[in-house]
N, C-alpha and C positions, 0 to 999 in steps of 0.2 A: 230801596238801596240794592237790594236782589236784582232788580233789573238794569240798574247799573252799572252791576258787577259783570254781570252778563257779557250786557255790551263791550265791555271794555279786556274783554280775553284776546281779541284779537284785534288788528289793524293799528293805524294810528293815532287816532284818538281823537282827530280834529273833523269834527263832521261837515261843517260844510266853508264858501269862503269865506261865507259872513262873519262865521268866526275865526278863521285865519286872519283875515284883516285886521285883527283885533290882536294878533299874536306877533305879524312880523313887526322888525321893530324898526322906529320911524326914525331915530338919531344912528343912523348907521352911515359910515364912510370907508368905505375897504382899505385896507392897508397894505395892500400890495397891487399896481397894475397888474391888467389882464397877462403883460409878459413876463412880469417878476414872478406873478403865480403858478403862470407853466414852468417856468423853470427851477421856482421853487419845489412845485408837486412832482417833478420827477426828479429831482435831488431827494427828495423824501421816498419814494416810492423804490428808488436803489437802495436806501439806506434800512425801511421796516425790511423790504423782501432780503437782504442780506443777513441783516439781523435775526430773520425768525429763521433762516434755512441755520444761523448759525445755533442761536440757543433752544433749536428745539431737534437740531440732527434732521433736515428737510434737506430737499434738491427739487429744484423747478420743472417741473412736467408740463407738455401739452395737456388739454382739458377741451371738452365738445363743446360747441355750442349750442349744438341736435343729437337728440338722441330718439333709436327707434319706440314708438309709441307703447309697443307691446312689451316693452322691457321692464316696467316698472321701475325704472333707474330717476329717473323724474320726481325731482321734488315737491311736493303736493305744501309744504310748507308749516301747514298747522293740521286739525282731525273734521274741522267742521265742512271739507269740501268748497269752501269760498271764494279759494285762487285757484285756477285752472291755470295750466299754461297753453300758450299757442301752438295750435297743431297743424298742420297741414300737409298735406296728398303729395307725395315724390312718383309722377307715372312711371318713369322710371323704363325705356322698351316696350314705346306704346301702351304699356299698362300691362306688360304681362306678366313683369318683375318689379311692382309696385313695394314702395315703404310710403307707409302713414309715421311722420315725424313731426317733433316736437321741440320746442328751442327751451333750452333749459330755464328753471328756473332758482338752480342751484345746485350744485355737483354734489351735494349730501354724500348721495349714494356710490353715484359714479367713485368717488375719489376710495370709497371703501375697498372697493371691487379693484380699483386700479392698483392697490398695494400690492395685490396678489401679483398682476400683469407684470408689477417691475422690481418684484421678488422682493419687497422691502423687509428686513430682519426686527425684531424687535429692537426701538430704539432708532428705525429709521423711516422716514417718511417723506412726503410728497408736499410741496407748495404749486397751488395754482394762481395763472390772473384771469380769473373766473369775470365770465361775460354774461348777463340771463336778463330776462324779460319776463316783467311781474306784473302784466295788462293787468289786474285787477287793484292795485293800489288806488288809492285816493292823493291824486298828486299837491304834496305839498310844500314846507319848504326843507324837508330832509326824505322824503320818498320821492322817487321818480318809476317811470314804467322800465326805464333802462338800470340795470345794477351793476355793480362790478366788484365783485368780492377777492381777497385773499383767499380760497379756498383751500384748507390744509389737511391733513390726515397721517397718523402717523401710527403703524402697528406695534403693540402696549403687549406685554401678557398677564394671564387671569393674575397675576398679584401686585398688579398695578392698577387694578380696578377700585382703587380707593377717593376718598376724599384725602388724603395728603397730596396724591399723583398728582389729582387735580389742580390742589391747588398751588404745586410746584409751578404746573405748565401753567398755568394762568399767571404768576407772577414775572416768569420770566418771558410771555408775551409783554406785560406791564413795560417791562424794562425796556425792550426796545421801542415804544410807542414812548417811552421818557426820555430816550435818549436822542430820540431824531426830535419831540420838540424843543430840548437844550440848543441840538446842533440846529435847528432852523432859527430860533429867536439869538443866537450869538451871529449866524450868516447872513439874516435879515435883520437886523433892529429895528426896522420898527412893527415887525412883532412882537417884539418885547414891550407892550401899549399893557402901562398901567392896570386901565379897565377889565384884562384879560392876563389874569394869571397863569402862569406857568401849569402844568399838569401835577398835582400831586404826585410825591417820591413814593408811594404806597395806594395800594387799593384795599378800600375795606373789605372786608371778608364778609358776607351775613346769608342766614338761609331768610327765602321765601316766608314760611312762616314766624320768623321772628320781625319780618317789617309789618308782616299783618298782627299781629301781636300787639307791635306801635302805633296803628293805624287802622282799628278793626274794622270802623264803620266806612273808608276811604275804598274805592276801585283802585286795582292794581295803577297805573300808572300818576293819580294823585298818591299813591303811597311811594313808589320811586320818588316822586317829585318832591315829595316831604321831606322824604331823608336821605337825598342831596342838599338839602341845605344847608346838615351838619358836616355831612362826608361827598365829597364834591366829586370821587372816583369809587366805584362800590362794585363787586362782584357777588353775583344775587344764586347760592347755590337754588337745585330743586326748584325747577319752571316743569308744569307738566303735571303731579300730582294732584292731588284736590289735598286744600291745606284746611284747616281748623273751622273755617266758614263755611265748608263745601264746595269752595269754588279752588281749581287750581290759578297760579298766579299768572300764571298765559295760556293758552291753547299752545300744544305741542304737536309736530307730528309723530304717529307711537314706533316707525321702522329704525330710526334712526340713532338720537339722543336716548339715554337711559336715563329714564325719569321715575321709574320706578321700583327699583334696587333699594333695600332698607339700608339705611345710614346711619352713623350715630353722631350726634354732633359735640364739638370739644369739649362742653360740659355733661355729655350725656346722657343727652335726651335722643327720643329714635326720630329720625327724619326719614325723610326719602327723596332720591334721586342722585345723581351722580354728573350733573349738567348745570348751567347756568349763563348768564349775560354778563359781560361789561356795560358798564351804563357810566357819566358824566357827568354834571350838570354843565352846559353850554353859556359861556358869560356872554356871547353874543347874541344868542337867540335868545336867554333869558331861562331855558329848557330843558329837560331831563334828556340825553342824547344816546342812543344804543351804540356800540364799536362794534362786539361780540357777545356771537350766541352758539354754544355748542357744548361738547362735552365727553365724557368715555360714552362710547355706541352700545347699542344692546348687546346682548348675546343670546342664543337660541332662544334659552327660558323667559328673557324680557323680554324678547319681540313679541312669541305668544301672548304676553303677562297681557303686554300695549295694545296690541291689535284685540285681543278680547275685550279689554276696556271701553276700547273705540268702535267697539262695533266692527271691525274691519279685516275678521278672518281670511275673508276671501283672500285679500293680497299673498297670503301663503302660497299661493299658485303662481305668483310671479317669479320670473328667473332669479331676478336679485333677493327675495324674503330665501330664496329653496336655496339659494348659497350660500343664507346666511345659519338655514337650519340640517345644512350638510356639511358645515365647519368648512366649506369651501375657500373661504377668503378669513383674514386672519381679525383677530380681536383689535380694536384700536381707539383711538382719541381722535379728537378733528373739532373744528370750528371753521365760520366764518368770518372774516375782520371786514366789515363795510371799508373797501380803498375811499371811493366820493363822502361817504359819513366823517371817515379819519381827517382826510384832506380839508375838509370843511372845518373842523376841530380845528387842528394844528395850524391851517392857514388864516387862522378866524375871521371865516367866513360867515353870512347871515343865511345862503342857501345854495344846496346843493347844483342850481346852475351854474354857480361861479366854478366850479371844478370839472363838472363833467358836462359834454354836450349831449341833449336829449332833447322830445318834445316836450312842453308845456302849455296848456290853455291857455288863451288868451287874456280872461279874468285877471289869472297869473302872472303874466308877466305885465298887466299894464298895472297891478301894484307893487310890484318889484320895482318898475320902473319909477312908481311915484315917489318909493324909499331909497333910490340910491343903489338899488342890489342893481348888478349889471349882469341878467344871466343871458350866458352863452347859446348861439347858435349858430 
């Protein structure tokens, strides 16, 4: 069981296609043409980016694609060094004013750093339509090597570093991912398909070690899986820790999410962490589905707390860790909302082709094709 627990801290979980085959599902018929879908997904896509600039106090910024290699601004993603992102040589005047660059694989950091650049006050903050490339994924029917995130951030102060803050702003992300799926199943009906229920009005609340609690002997993502089947929308605080088994509930990376700030929880017990995912259960894929993962960021004391943890002092030398331990750039909250994950949800979809264009294996698409999924290229 130990070494399945293991395995299961990071990635997504389907090891090869012989068992995806076994997962996509074979009575699917999409419910909206390839052009009711675009024009549905960017009706929705005005409607979350509106809504979160509204209920969380956001404004739409530029965001890189690339960033310099030396910068440490580069999302590394989780502690085990597993996802690199792509990097590559800019000669740049013959070579004599060279950048070694890198295409993002998630504005984490960037968008921390960016609060400061565009003077955001406490209370105000930044939304992106974040673009990144995660070459090391295992492509299946909800990861691709192409991503495209809401990326948000927004500077908080030290007494808002609580679990209530959190779970304010996570509610009232809820709400507008509730609201745009009312307003698409009323503008399309026949989203409104039986089979696929509406979004719960509410998301559960639970920490990490109370599902391991329910599910001691299970790996992390059979425990999600379990307990969506009672709570169909759940927000999973404390990812990152090591919980009651030894093992934390995902691999984290230690620069960014505070995972390890003591907490107490509504009953009063001590937890730890200050982060967390939205997770689903998908009526169409049959699956437990990620939206978001994020949370209040470290502050001096946890970034050291993390990086010793992780083994990974060294990063203290990079520009972005030394601004974070010069009080340089301000304290704050942030997530990522999957746009193609969401999209996929709300438009109930069976796989991430249907929304976004990228590549896919061959394997892949000639059993998509045998199901009926029609993905894009």
């Amino acid at each position: 069981m130990a070494t399945l627990k293991e395995a299961d801290l990071a990635g997504p979980g389907i090891g090869d296609y012989a068992e995806l085959e076994t997962i996509l599902p074979d009575d699917y018929a999409p419910l909206l043409t390839p052009k009711g879908t675009m024009r549905a997904l960017y009706e929705a896509k005005r409607l979350i980016e509106d809504g979160l600039c509204r209920e969380l106090g956001l404004m739409m910024v530029q965001v890189p694609l690339i960033v310099d290699a030396a910068s440490g601004v580069n999302d590394y993603l989780d502690r085990d060094g597993s996802r690199t992102p792509v990097g590559f040589h800019i000669s740049n005047d013959r070579d004599l004013h060279p950048v070694d660059a890198e295409v993002v694989q998630a504005a984490t950091k960037w968008k921390r750093m960016a609060l400061q650049t565009f003077g955001m006050e406490p209370g105000e903050g930044l939304l992106t339509d974040m673009r990144a490339i995660r070459k090391d994924y295992f492509l299946d029917h909800d990861h691709s090597a192409y991503v495209d995130q809401w990326d948000w951030e927004k500077t908080i102060t030290a007494a808002d570093r609580t679990l209530d803050y959190l779970t304010a702003t996570v509610r009232s992300i809820w709400k507008v991912l509730k609201d745009t799926d009312r307003y698409l199943c009323e503008c399309y009906p026949a989203l409104a398909d039986p089979r696929y229920p509406p979004l719960p009005d509410e998301l559960e609340l639970v920490h990490a070690e109370d599902i391991l609690e329910a599910y001691p002997d299970l790996p992390r993502k059979q425990r999600e899986t379990a307990f969506l089947q009672d709570h169909p929308a759940v927000f999973i605080y404390g990812i990152g820790w090591p919980l009651a088994d030894g093992y934390p509930h995902e691999l984290r990376a230690a620069d960014y999410d505070d995972w390890s700030t003591e907490t107490v929880s509504a009953d009063g017990r001590p937890m730890h962490g200050l982060n967390g995912d939205i997770l689903v259960w998908n009526p169409v894929t049959r699956r437990r589905h990620e939206l978001m993962s994020g949370g209040i960021r470290v502050t001096k004391e946890s970034l050291v707390r993390q990086l010793e943890l992780s083994g990974q002092l060294d990063f203290l030398e990079l520009p972005y860790h030394q601004a974070i331990m010069r009080d340089e750039i301000p304290l704050s909250i942030g997530a990522g909302i999957g746009q193609s994950r969401t999209m996929m949800l709300l438009l109930r979809k069976a796989h991430l082709g249907e929304v976004s264009v990228t590549v896919w294996p061959r394997i892949l698409k000639d059993m998509c094709v045998e199901r009926g999924i029609h993905v894009l290229e």
